[in-house]
PAZA-978124 format. One record per atom (N, C-alpha, C, O): residue number from 0; residue in one letter; chain; atom name; y, z, x. Coordinates in steps of 0.05 Angstrom, whole numbers, plus 32768, in hexadecimal, padded with zeros to 4 digits. Layout:
BEGIN
{num:NUM, residuo:a, cadena:A, atomo:CA, py:Y, pz:Z, px:X}
...
//
This chain:
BEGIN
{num:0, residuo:x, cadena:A, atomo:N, py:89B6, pz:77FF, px:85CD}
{num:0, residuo:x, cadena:A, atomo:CA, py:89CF, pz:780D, px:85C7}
{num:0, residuo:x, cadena:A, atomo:C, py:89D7, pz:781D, px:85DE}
{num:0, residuo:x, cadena:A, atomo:O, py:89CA, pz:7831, px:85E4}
{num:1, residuo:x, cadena:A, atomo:N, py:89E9, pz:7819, px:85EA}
{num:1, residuo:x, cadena:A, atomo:CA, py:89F7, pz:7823, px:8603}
{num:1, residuo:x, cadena:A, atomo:C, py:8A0B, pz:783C, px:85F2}
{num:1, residuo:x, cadena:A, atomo:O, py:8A1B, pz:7838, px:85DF}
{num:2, residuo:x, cadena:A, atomo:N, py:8A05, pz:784E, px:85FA}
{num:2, residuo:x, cadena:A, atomo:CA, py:8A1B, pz:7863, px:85FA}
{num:2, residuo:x, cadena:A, atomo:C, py:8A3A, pz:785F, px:8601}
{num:2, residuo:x, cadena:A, atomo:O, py:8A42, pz:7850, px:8613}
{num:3, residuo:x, cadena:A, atomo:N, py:8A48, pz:786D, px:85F1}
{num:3, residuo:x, cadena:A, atomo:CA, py:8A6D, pz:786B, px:85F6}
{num:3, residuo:x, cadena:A, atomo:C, py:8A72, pz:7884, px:85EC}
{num:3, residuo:x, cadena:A, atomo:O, py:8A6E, pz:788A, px:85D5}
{num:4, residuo:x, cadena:A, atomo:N, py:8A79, pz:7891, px:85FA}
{num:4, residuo:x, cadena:A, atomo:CA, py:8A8B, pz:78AB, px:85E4}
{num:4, residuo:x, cadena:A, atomo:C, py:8AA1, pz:78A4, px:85D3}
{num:4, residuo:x, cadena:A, atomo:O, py:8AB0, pz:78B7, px:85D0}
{num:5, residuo:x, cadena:A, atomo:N, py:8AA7, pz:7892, px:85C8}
{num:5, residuo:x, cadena:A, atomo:CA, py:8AB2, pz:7889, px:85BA}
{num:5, residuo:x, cadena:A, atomo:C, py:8AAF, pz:788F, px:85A2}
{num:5, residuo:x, cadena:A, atomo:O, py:8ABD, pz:7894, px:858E}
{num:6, residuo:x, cadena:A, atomo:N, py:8A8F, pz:788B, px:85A9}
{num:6, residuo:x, cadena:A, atomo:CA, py:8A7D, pz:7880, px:8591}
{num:6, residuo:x, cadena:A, atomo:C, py:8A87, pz:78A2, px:8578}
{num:6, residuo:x, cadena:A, atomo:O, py:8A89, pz:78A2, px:8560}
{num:7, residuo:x, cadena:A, atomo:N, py:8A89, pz:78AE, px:8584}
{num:7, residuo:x, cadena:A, atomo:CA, py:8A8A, pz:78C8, px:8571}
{num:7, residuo:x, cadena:A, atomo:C, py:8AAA, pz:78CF, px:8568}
{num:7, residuo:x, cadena:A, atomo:O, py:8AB4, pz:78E4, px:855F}
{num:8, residuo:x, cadena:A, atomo:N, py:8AB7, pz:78B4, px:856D}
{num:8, residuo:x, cadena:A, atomo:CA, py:8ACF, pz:78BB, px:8561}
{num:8, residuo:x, cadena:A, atomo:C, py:8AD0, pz:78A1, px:854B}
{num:8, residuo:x, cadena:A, atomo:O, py:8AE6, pz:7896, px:8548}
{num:9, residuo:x, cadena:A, atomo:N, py:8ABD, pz:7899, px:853F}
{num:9, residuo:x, cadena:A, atomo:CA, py:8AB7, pz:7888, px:852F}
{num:9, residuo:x, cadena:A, atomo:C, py:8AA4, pz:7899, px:8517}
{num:9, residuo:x, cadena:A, atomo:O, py:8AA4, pz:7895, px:84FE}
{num:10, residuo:x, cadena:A, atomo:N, py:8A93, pz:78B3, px:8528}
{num:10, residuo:x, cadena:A, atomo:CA, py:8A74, pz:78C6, px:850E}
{num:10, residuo:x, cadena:A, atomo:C, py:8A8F, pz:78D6, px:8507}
{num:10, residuo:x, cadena:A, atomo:O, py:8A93, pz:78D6, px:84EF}
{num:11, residuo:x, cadena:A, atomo:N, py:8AA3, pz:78E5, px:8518}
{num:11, residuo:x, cadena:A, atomo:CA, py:8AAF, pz:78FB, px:850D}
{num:11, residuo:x, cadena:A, atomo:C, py:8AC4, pz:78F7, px:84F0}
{num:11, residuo:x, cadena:A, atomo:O, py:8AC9, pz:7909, px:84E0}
{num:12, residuo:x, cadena:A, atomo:N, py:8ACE, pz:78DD, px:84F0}
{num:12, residuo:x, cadena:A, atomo:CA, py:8ADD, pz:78DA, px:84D6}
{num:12, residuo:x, cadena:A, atomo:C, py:8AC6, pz:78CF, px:84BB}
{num:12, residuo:x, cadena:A, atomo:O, py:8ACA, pz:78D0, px:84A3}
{num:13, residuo:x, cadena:A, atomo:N, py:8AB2, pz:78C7, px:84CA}
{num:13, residuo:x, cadena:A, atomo:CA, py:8AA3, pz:78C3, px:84B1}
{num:13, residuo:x, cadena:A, atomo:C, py:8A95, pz:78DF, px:84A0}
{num:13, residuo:x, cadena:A, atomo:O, py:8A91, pz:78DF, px:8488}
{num:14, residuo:x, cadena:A, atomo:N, py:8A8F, pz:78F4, px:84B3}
{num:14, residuo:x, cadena:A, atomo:CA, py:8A8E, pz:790D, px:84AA}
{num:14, residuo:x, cadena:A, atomo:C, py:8AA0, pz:7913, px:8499}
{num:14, residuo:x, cadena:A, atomo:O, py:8A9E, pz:7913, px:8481}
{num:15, residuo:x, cadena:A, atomo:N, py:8AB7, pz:7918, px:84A8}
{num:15, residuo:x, cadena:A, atomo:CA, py:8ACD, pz:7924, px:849A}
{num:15, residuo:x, cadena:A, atomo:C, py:8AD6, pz:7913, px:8476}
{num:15, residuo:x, cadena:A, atomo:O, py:8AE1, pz:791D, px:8462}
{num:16, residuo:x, cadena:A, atomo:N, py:8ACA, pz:78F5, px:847B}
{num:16, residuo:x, cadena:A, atomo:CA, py:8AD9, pz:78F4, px:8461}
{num:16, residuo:x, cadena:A, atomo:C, py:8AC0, pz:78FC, px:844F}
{num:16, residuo:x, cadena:A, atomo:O, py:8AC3, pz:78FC, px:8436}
{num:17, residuo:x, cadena:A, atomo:N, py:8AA4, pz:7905, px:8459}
{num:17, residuo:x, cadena:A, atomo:CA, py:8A96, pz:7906, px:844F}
{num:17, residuo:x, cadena:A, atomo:C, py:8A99, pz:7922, px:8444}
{num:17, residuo:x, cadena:A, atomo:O, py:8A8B, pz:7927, px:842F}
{num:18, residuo:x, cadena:A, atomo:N, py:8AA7, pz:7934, px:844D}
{num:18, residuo:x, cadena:A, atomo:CA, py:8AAC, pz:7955, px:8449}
{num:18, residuo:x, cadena:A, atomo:C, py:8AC0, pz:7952, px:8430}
{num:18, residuo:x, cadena:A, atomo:O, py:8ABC, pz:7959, px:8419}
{num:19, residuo:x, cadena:A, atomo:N, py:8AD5, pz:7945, px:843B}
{num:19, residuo:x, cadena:A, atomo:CA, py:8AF0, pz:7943, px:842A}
{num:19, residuo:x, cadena:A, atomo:C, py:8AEB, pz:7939, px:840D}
{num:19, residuo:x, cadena:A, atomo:O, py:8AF8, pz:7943, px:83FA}
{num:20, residuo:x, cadena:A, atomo:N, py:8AD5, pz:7921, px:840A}
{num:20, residuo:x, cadena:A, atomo:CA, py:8ACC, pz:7917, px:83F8}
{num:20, residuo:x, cadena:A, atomo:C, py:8ABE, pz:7933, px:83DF}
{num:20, residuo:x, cadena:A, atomo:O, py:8AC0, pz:7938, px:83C7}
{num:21, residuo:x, cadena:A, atomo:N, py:8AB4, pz:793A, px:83EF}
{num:21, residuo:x, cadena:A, atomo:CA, py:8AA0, pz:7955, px:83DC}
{num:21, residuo:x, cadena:A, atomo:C, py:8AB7, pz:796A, px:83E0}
{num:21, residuo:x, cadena:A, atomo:O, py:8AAA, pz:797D, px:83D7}
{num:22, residuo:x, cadena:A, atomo:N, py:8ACA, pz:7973, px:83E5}
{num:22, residuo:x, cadena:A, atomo:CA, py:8AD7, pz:7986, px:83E5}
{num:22, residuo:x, cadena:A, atomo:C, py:8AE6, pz:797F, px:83C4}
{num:22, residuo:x, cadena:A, atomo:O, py:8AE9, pz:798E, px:83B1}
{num:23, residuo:x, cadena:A, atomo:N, py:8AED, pz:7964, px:83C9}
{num:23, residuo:x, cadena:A, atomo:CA, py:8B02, pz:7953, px:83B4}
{num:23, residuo:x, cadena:A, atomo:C, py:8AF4, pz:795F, px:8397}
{num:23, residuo:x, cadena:A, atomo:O, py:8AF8, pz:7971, px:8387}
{num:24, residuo:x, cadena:A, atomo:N, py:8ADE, pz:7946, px:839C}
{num:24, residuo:x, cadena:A, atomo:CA, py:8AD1, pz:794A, px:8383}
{num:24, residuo:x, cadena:A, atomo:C, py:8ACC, pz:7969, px:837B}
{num:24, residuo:x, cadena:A, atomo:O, py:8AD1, pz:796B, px:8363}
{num:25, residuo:x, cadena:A, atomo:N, py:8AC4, pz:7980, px:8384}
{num:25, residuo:x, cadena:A, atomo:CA, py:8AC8, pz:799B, px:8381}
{num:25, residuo:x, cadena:A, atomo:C, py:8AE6, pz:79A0, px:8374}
{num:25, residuo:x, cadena:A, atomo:O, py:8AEB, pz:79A7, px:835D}
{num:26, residuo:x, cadena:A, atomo:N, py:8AF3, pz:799B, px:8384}
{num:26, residuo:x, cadena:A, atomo:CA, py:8B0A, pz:79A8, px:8378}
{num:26, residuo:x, cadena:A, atomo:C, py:8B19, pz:7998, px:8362}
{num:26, residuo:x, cadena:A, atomo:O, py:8B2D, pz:79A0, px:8356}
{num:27, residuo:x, cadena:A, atomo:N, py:8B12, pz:798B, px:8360}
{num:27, residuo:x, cadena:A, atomo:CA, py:8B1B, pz:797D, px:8349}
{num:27, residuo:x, cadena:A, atomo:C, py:8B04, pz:7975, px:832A}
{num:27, residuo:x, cadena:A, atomo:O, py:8B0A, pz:7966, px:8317}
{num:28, residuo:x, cadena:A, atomo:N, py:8AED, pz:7983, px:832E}
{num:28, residuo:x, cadena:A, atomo:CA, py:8ADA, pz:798C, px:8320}
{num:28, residuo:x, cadena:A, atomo:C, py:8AD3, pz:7972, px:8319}
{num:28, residuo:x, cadena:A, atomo:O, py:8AD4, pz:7970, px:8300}
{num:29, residuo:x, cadena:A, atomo:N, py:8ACD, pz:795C, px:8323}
{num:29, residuo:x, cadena:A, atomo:CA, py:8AC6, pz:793F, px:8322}
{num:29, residuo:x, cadena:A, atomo:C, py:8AA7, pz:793E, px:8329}
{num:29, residuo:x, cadena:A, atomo:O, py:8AA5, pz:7943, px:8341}
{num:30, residuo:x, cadena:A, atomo:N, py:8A95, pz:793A, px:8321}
{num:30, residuo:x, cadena:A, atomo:CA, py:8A81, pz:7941, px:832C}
{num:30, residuo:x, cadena:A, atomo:C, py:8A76, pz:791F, px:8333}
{num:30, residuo:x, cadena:A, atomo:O, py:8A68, pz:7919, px:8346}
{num:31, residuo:x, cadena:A, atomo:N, py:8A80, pz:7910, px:8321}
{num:31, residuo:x, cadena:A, atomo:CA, py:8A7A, pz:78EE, px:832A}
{num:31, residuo:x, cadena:A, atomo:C, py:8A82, pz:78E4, px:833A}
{num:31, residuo:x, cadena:A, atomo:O, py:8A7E, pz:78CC, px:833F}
{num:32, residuo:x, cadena:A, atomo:N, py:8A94, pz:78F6, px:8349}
{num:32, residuo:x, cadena:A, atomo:CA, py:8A9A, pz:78EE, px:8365}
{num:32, residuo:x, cadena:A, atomo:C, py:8A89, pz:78FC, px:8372}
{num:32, residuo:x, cadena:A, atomo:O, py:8A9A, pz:7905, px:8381}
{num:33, residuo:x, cadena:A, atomo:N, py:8A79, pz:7903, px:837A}
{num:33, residuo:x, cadena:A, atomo:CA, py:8A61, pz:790F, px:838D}
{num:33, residuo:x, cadena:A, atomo:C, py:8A52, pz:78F8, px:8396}
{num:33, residuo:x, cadena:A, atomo:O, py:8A48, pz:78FA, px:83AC}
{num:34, residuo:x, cadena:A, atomo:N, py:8A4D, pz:78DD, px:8387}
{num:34, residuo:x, cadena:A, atomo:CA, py:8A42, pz:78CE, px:838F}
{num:34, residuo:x, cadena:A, atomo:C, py:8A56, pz:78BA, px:83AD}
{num:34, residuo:x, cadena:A, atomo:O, py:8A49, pz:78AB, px:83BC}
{num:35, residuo:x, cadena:A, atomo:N, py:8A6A, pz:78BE, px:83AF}
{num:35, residuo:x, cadena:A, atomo:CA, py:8A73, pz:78BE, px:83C5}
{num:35, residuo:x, cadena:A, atomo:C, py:8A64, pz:78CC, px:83DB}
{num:35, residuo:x, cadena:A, atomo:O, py:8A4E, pz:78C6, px:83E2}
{num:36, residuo:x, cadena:A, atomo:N, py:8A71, pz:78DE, px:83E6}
{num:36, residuo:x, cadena:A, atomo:CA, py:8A64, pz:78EF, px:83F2}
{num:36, residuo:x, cadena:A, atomo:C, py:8A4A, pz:78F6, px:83F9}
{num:36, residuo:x, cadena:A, atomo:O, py:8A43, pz:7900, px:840F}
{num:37, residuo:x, cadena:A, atomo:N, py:8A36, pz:78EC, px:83DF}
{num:37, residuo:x, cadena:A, atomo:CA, py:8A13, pz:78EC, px:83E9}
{num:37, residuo:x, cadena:A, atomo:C, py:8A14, pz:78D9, px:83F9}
{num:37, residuo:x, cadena:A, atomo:O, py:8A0E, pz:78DE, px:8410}
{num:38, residuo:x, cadena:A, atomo:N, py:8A1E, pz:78BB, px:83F0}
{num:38, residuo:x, cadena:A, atomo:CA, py:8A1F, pz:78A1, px:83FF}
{num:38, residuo:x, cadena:A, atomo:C, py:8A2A, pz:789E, px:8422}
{num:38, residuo:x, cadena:A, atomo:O, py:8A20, pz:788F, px:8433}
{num:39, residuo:x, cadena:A, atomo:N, py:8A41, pz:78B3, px:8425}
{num:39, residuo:x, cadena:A, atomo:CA, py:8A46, pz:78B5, px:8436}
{num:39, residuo:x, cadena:A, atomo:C, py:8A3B, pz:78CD, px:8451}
{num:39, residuo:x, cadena:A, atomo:O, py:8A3E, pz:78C6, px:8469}
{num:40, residuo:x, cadena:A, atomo:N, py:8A30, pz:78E5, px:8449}
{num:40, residuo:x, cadena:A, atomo:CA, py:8A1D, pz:78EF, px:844D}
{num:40, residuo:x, cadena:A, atomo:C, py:8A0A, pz:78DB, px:845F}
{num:40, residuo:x, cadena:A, atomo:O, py:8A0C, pz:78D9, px:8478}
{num:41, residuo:x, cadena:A, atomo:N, py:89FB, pz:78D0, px:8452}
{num:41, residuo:x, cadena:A, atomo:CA, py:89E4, pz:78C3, px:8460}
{num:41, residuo:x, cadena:A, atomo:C, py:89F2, pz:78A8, px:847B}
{num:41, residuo:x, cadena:A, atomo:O, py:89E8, pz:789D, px:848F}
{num:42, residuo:x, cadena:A, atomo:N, py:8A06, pz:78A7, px:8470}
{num:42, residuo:x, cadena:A, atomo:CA, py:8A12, pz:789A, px:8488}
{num:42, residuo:x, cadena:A, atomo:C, py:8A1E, pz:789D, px:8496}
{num:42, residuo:x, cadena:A, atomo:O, py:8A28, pz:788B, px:84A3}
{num:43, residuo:x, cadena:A, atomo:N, py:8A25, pz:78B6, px:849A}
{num:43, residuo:x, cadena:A, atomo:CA, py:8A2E, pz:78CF, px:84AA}
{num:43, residuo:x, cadena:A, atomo:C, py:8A18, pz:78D2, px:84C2}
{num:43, residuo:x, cadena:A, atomo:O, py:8A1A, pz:78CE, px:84DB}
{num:44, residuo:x, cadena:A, atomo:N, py:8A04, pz:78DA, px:84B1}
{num:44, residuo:x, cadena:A, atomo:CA, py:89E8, pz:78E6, px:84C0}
{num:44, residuo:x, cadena:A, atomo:C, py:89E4, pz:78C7, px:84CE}
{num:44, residuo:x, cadena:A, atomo:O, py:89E3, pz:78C8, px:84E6}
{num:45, residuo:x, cadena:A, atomo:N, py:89E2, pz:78B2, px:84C4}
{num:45, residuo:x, cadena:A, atomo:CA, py:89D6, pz:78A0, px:84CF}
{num:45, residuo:x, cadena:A, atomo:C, py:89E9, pz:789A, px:84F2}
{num:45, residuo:x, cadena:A, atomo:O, py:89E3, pz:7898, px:850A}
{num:46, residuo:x, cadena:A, atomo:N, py:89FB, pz:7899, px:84E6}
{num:46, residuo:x, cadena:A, atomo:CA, py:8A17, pz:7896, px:84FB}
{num:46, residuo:x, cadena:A, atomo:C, py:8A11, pz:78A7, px:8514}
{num:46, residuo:x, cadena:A, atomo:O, py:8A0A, pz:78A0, px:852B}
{num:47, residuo:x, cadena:A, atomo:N, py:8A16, pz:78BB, px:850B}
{num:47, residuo:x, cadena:A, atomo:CA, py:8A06, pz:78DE, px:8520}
{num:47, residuo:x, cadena:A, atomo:C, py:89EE, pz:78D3, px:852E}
{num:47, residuo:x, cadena:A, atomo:O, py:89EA, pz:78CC, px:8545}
{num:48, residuo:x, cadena:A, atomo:N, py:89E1, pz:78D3, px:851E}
{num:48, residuo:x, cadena:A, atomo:CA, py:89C1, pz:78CA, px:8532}
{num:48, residuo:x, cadena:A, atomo:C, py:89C1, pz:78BB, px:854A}
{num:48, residuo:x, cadena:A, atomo:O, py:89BB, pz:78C2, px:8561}
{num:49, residuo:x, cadena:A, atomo:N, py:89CC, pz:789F, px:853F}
{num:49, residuo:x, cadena:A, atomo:CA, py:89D5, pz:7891, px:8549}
{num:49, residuo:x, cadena:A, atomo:C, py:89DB, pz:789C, px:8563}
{num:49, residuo:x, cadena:A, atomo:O, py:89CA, pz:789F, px:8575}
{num:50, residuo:x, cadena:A, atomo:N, py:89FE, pz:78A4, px:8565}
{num:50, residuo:x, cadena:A, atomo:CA, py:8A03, pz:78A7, px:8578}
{num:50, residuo:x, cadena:A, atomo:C, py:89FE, pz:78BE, px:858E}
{num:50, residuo:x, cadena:A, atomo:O, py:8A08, pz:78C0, px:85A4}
{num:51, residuo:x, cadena:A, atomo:N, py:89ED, pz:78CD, px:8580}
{num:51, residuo:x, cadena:A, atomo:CA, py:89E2, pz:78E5, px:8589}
{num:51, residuo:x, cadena:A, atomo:C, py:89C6, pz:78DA, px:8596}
{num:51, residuo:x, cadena:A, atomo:O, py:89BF, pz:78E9, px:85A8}
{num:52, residuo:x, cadena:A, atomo:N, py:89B8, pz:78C8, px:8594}
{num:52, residuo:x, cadena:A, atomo:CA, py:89A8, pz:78B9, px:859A}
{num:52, residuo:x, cadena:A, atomo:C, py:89AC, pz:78A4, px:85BA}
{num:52, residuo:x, cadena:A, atomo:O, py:899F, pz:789E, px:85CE}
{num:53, residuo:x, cadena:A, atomo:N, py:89C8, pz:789D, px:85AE}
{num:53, residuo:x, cadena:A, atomo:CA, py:89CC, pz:7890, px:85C9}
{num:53, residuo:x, cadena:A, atomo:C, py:89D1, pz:789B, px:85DF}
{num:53, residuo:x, cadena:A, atomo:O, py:89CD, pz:7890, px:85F5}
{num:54, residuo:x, cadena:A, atomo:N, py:89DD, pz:78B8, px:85DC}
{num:54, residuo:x, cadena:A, atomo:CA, py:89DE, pz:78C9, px:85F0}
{num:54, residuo:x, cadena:A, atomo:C, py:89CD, pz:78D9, px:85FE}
{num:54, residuo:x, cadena:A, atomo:O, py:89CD, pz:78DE, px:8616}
{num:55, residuo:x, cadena:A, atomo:N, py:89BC, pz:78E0, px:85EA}
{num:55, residuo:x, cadena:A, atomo:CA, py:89A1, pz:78E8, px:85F8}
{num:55, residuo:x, cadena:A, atomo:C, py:8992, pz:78CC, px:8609}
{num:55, residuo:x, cadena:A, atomo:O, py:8982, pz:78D1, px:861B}
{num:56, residuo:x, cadena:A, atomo:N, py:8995, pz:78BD, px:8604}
{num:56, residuo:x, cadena:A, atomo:CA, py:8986, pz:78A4, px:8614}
{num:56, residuo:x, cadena:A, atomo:C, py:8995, pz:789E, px:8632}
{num:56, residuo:x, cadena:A, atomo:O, py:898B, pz:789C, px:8649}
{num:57, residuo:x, cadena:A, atomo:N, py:89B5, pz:7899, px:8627}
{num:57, residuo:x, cadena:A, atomo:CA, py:89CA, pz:789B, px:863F}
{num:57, residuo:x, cadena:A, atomo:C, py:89BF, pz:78AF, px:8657}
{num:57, residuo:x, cadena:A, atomo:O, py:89B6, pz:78A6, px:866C}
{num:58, residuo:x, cadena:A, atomo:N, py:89C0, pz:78C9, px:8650}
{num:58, residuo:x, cadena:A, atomo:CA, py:89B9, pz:78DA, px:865E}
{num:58, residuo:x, cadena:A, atomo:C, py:899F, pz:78DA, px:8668}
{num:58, residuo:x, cadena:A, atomo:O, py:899F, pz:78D6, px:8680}
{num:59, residuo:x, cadena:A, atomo:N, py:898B, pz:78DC, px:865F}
{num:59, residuo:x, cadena:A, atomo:CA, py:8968, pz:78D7, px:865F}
{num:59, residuo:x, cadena:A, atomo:C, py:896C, pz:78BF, px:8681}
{num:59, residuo:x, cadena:A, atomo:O, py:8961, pz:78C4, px:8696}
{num:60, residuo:x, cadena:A, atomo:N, py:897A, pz:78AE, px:867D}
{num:60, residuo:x, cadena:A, atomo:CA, py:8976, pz:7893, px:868B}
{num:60, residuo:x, cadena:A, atomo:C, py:8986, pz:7899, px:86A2}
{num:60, residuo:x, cadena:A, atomo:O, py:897F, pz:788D, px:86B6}
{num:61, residuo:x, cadena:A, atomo:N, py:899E, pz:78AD, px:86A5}
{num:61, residuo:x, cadena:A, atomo:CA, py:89B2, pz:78AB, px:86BB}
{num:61, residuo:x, cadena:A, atomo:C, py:89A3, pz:78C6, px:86CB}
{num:61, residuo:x, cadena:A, atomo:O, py:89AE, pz:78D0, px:86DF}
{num:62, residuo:x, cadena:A, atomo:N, py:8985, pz:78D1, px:86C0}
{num:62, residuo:x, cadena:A, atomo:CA, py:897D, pz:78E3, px:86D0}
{num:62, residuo:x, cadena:A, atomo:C, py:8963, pz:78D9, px:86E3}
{num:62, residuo:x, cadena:A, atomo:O, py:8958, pz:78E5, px:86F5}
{num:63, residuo:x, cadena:A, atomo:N, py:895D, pz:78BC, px:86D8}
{num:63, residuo:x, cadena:A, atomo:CA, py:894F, pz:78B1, px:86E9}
{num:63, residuo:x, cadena:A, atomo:C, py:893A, pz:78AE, px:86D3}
{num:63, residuo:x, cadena:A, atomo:O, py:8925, pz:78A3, px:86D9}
//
C-alpha cells in the first residue's frame, strides 16, 4: 500500500457520516438507527488505520 494524501479525503467523510449518523438517531430519539453508525464506526477506524498506517511506512522508508 503506497501512501497518497488523498487517501484521507476518502477516512474524513466516512467519519463524518459516521458522527451525523449518531447525532440523527439522537435527535430524533430513534435508537434503531444506532445500528448504522456502530457499522460505520468500525469502518471508519478501519479506513484511519489504514491510511494512518501508510504514512507512517511512507515516511519510515523516505528516511532511509
Amino acid at each position: 500500500l503506497r501512501y497518497d494524501p488523498l487517501y484521507w479525503g476518502a477516512v474524513f467523510p466516512l467519519g463524518m457520516y459516521t458522527v451525523s449518523s449518531f447525532r440523527l438517531a439522537q435527535a430524533m430519539d430513534v435508537p434503531y438507527l444506532l445500528f448504522i453508525p456502530r457499522g460505520f464506526l468500525v469502518v471508519s477506524w478501519l479506513a484511519w488505520t489504514a491510511a494512518m498506517m501508510a504514512f507512517v511506512t511512507s515516511s519510515l522508508r523516505a528516511r532511509g
